[in-house]
N, C-alpha and C positions, 0 to 999 in steps of 0.2 A: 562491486568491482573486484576485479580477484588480477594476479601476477603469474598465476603457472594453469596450465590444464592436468585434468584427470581423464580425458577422455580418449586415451589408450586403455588403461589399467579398468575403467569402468565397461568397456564394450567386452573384454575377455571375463568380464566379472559375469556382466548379462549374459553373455553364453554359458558359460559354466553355472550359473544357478536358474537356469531354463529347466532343469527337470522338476521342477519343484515350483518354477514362474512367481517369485512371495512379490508380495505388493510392498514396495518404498514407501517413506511415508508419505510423499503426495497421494496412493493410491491408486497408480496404473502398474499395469505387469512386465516384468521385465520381458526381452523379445529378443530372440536371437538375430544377430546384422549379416543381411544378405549381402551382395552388391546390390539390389534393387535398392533395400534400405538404404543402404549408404550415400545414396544421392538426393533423400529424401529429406525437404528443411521441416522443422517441428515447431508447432505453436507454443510460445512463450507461456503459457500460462501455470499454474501453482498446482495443477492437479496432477502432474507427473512426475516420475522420479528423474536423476538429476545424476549423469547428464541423457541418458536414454529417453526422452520424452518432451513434451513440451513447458519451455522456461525462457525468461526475460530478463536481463539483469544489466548494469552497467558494470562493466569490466575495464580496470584502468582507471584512467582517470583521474578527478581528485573531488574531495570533500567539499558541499556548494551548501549553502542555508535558507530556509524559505523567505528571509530578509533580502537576499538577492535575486530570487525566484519566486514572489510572492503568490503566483497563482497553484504554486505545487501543492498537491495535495495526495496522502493516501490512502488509499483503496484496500477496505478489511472483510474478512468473511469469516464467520463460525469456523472455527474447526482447523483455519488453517496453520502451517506449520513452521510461519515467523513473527518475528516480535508483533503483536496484539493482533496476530490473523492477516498481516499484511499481506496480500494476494497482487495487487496489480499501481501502479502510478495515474494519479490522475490529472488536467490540466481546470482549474475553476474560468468557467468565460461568462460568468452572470452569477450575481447575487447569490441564487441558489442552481444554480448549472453547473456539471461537469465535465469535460470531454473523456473520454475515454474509448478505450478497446472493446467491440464488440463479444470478443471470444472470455473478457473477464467477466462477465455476469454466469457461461456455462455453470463455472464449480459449482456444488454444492453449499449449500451453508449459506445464515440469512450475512446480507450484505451491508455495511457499513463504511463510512469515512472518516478519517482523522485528517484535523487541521493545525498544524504551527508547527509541528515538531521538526528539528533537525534530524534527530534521531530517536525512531520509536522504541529504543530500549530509557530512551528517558526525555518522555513526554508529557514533562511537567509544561504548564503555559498554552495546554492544545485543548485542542475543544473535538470534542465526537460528534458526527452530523449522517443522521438519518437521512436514507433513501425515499422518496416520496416515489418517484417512478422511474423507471430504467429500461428504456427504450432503444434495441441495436436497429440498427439498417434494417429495413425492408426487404433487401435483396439479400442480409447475411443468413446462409441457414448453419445454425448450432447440430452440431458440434463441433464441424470442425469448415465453417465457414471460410476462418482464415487462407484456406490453402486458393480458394479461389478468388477472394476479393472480399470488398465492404465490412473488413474489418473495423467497424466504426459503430460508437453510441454513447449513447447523451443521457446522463444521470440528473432528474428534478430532485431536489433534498428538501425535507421539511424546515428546516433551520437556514438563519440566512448565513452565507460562509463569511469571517470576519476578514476579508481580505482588505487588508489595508489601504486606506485611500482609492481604495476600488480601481485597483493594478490587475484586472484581468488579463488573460492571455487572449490576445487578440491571435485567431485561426486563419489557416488562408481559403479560401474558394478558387474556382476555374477563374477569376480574375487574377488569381496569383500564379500562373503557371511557372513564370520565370523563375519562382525561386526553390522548385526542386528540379531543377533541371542538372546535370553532371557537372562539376566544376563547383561548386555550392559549397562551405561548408557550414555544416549545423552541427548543433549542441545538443546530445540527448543528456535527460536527467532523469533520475530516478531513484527510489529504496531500494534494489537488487541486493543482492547477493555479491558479496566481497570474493569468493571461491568457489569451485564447482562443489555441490553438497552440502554446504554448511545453510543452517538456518537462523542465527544467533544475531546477526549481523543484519541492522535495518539503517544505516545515513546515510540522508539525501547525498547523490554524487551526480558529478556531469564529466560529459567525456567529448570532446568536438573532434567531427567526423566529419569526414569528405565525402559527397554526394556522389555515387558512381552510376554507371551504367549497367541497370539489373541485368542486364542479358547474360555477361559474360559474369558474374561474379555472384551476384542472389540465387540468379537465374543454374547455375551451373552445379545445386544441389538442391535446388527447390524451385517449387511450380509457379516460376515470378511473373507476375499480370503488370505488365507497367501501366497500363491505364488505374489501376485501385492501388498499386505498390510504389514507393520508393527504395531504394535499396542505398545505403551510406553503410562505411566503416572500410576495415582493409583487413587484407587478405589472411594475416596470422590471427586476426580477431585482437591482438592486443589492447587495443579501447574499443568497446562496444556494447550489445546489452546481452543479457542473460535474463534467469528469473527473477521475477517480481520489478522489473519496468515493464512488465506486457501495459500497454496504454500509457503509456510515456511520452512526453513529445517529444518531439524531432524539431529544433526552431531555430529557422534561419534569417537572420535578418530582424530580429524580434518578433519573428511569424511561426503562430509553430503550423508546421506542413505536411507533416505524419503522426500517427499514433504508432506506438510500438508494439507491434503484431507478432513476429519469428525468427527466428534465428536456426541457422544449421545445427545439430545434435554436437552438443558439447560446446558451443556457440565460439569455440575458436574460427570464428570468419563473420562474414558480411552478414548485416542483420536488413530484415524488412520492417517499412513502416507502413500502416495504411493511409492511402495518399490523397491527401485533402484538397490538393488541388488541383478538383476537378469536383464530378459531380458528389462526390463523398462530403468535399469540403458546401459546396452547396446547398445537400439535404441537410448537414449541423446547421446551417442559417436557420432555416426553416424551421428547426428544433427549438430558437431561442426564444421566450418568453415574453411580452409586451413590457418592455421597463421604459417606465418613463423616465424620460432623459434628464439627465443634471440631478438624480436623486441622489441624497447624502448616505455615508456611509458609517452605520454606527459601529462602536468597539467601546469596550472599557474594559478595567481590571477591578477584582475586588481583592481587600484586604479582610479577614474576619480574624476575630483574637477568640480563644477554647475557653478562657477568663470571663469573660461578661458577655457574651454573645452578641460583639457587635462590630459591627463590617464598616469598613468604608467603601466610596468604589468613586472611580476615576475613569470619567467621557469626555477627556481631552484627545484621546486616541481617534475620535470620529473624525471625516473629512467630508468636504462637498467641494469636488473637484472646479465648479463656476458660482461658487458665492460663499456664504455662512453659514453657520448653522447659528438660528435662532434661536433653538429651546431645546431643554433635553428633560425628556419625563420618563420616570421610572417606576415599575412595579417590582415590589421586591418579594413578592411570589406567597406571602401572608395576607393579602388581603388589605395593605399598606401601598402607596404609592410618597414620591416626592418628584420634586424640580431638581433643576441644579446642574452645574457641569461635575462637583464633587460632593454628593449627597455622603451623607454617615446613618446609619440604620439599627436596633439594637430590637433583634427578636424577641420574641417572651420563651421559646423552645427551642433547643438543638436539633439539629436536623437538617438536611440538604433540601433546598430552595432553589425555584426556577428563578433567577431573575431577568428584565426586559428592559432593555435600553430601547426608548424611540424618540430621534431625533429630529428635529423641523428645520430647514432651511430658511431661506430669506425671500424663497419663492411660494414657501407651504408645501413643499414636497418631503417625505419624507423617507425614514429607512430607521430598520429594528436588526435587533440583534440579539438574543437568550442566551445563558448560560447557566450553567448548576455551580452553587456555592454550598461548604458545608460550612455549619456552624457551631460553635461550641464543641464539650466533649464531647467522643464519641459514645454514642446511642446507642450501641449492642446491635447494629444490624451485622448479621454472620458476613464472613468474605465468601466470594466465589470461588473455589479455586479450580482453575484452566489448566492446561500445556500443552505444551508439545514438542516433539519427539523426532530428532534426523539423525539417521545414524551412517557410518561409512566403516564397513565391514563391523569390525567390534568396539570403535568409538561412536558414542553415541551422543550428543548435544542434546540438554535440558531445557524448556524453556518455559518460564511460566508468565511470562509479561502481560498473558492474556486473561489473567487473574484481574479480578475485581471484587470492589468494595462499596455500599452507598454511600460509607463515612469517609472512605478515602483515604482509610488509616491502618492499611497493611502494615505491622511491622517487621512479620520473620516469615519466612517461604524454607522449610525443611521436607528432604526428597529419602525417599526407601528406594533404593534401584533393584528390590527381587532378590540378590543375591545373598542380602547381610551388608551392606553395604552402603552408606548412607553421604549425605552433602546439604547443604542451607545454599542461600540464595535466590535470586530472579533466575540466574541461568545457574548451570552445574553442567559437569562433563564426568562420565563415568565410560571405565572400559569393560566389556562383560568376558570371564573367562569361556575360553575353547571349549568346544562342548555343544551338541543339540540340545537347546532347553528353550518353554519359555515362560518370562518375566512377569511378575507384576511390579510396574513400578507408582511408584506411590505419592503425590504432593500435598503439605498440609497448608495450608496459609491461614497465617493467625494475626486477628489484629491488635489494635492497643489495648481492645476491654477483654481481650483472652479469648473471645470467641473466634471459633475455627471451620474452617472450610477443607475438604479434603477430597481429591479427585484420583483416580489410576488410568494405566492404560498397560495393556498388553505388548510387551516387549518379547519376539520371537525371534532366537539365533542358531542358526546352523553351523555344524563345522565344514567348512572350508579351508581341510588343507592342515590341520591343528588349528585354527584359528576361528576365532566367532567370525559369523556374517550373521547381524543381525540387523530388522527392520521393527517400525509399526505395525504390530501385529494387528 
């Protein structure tokens, strides 16, 4: 969610650095704005620069927690260009099901999930959850689908999602027509972007919006389908989306009724969602999985001490929404199993371990749940080190959140920005002086046993004007 626009000062930008076209760090090229452009709305998604291209975000608004929105979940890819690769929002409606935005699968870069966090610059308590299949509409065609409709698709995950007490987000179908209808209001949520350009910034936010009448308002900069579109928000854009809610819901009535598909360029106005109710929301039925009903929902936490290598872990967090749970059996990923609702465990090695909660009801139905624990001191596995890179003209935002460890024991993140010029931290902000040059900038991340990981990327700035314009080179 952001308070002001940039998207005067950005469109004279895009013109004036047209001879030279550099790629922002999303990756698409800047484009000079005709009148044709100007009436033209742009797909939300993470692979364009910002505000000239396609993005999603909530704007306005306020701070909301996956404890109140338990089905939020989000949406990561290689390579992208906010806290842990966050690229799009997603809604969980089964066990291992996601809803989401068709157009979020286009980017580049393999694709992943994060679950728990409020905010992915610190997502301690979350769990990563692998993609099994990712399936858009039938009728979407990539790339750029969205403009015409069937902005919609259904993510299978190999892990089951730990959603608590199995609080999914119930979707609407063509049986729900009434509730986007104009007059409505809903509640988008999402990880977006706090500003036009900044990438630093990932908490979950919600903003409630008023369901309007696409013709005159979606419709009157972009090519609005009301049979596959909804259109909500209001006219200065002051609560809305931007990037990174592309596949966000729209939920009205504790129904969510759209995914979040587009928004006008520089998203100061009315945003689209793709519209679930109807045949969009029908084909997700059809998408959902055989669960058998009344199954229990496992969770637990574990505790491990660096001291003796021994964990505890607690499956009072699991629920079975029509009875009990009668038994909880655990693999603790060695080759060792136990009972218990609070099992205690003591490895013979250090090291990160798969563990497996599976719980039994009172009917024999059951439900599992895996997580990685580390153990003991750290093992000497090297860190990864990630980032990335938004810059707006010659400030440039650092980010390396998308660093990883198998020990989990990052302790110092120290940055080279190319010029002589250095910083520590997850994130860092450097200005580059005036002047055509370009960069190497530099991340080292090192963990507790001293071993180091170290990444670059190409930092290219032009003068414009005495001043750097620099991007992701």
């Amino acid at each position: 969610m952001k308070g002001t626009s940039r998207l005067a000062t950005a469109a004279s930008l895009a013109a004036a650095a047209l001879a030279f076209t550099p790629l922002f760090a999303g990756g698409a090229q800047a484009v000079p704005t005709t009148a044709t452009e100007r009436t033209q709305a742009v797909n939300p998604t993470d692979t364009a620069p910002a505000p000239s291209g396609p993005h999603a975000k909530i704007i306005g608004g306020e701070p909301t927690t996956v404890a109140a929105y338990p089905y939020l979940i989000a949406a990561l890819r290689e390579g992208g260009p906010r806290p842990m690769g966050q690229t799009c929002t997603g809604s969980v409606i089964g066990p291992k099901t996601i809803l989401i935005a068709a157009h979020c699968k286009d980017s580049d870069g393999a694709k992943s999930f994060y679950y728990g966090a409020d905010d992915l610059n610190k997502p301690d308590g979350g769990v990563r959850i692998d993609v099994e299949s990712y399936t858009q509409h039938p009728k979407y065609e990539p790339p750029n689908g969205w403009q015409t409709g069937y902005d919609v698709a259904v993510v299978q995950t190999k892990q089951t999602i730990p959603v608590k007490g199995g609080q999914y987000a119930r979707f609407a179908t063509s049986a729900d027509s009434d509730l986007s209808k104009p007059g409505k209001t809903g509640t988008a949520i999402g990880y977006g972007r706090t500003r036009d350009g900044e990438n630093q910034y990932a908490q979950l936010k919600k903003a409630n919006l008023p369901v309007v009448d696409g013709r005159n308002t979606c419709g009157s900069f972009g090519g609005f389908n009301d049979a596959f579109m909804v259109c909500a928000g209001y006219a200065d854009g002051h609560d809305g989306i931007c990037q990174g809610d592309s596949g966000g819901p729209l939920v009205v009535d504790n129904v969510v009724v759209g995914v979040a598909s587009w928004v006008k360029t520089g998203c100061g106005s009315y945003g689209a969602w793709g519209r679930l109710t109807g045949e969009m929301g029908d084909w997700v039925k059809t998408q959902l999985p055989n669960v058998e009903p009344g199954a229990p929902t496992a969770e637990f936490v574990a505790s491990c001490s660096e001291a003796d290598l021994s964990c505890g872990f607690d499956g009072s967090a699991s629920r079975d929404a029509d009875g009990s749970i009668a038994a909880y059996v655990w693999d603790f990923g060695d080759g060792t199993a136990a009972k218990g609702v609070k099992p205690s465990h003591t490895y013979a090695k250090a090291g990160s371990y798969e563990v497996r909660l599976t719980v039994t009801d009172d009917s024999g139905k059951t439900g599992t749940v895996s997580k990685k624990v580390s153990v003991g001191a750290p093992v000497g596995e090297p860190p990864v080190a990630q980032f990335s890179v938004s810059c707006w003209y010659d400030a440039c935002d650092f980010n390396a959140g998308q660093s990883s460890d198998k020990d989990g024991d990052i302790a110092s993140y120290a940055w080279k920005f190319g010029d002589g010029q250095t910083g520590t931290g997850v994130t860092a902000k450097h200005t580059y002086p005036a002047g055509q040059k370009t960069y190497t900038a530099e991340l080292t991340v090192t963990d507790r046993a001293g071993n180091a990981g170290t990444a670059t990327r190409k930092i290219q700035c032009w003068d414009m004007g005495g001043r750097a314009f620099c991007f992701n080179g």
